[in-house]
N, C-alpha and C positions, 0 to 999 in steps of 0.2 A: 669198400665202405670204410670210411673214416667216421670217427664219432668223437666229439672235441665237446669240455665244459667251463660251466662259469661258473663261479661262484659267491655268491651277495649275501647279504645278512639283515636281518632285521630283528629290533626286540618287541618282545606284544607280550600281552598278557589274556589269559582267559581261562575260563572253569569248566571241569567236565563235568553237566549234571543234568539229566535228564528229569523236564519238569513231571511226566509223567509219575516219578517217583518219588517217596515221601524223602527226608534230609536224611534219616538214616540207613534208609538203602544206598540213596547216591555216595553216602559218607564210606558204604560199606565196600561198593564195587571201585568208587574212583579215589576211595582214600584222599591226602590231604588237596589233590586235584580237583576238588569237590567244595573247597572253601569257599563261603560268602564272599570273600573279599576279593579273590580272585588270585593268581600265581601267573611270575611270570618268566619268560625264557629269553636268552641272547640264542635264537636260532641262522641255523643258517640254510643255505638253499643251494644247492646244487642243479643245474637246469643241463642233461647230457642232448645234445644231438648227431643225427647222423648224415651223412650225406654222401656224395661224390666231390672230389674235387673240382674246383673251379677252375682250367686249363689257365685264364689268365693270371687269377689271383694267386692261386695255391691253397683259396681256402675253402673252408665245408660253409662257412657263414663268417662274418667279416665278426670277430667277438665285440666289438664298442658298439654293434647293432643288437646282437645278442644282451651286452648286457644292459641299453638304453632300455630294448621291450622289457624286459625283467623289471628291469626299476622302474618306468611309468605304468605300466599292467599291476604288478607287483609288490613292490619294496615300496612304493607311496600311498599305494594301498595299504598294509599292514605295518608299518614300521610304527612305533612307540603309541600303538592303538591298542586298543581292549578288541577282541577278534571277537565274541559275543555279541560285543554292541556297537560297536564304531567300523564296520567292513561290510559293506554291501551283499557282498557276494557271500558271505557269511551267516546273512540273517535266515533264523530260524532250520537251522545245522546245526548237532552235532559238532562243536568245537575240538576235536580230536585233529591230533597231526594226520591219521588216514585220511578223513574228511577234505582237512585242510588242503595236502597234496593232489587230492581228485580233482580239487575245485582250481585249485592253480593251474593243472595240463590243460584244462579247459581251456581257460582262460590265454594261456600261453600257444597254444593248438591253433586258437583261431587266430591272434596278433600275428604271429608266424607265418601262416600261412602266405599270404600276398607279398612279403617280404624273402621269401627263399625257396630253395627246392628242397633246401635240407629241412629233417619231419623231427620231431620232439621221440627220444627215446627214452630217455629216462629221468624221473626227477626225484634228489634223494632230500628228502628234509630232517635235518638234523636239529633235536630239540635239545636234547643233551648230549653229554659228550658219553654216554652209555645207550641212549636211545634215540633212535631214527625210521623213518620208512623211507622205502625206493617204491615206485610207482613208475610202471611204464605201459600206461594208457589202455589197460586190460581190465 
């Protein structure tokens, strides 16, 4: 098993606040994450998969296919968007990078699919350069 990645970027912006809760709860659990105005990140994406080799190619997944699904699934979806209000797949979610990364394997899972043999194993989203999640379809 081979497992090969890519890696794309996009910046977005969005707030963690759950409207169930009054401003000074949300202020209190999500800190300045929690601003009316909103905050926003140069994130990146990491998309790992695995596979067999491909005996003519050599490879597990051709990466410019790899990284085309990413970026019309993906990177044109959320890139210099408000992820709260401007991302489909986003609405009425929890705005969290865990969230955010669930709804991406989704999405990536099914593109995938009919295009290869090789399966989605992991995908790591990096919002800062101290925090990030890995997600692998669990």
């Amino acid at each position: 098993m081979v497992y090969i990645s890519r890696k794309e970027h996009f910046n977005a912006a969005h707030r963690l606040y759950n409207p169930n809760w009054s401003d000074e709860r949300n202020k209190e659990v999500f800190g300045p994450c929690a601003n009316h105005n909103w905050h926003g990140h140069n994130f990146e994406l990491i998309v790992t998969v695995k596979g067999e080799l491909d005996p003519d190619t050599g490879f597990v997944i051709d990466l410019k296919v790899l990284g085309d699904v990413i970026k019309r699934e993906i990177i044109e979806q959320l890139d210099h968007k408000n992820i709260n209000l401007d991302v489909p797949f986003m609405q009425g979610k929890m705005a969290s990078c865990e969230v955010l990364v669930m709804e991406i394997w989704k999405i990536l899972e099914t593109a995938l699919q009919p295009l290869t043999e090789a399966r989605l194993y992991q995908i790591r989203l990096i919002e800062t350069p101290k925090n990030f999640v890995d997600y692998y379809g669990e």
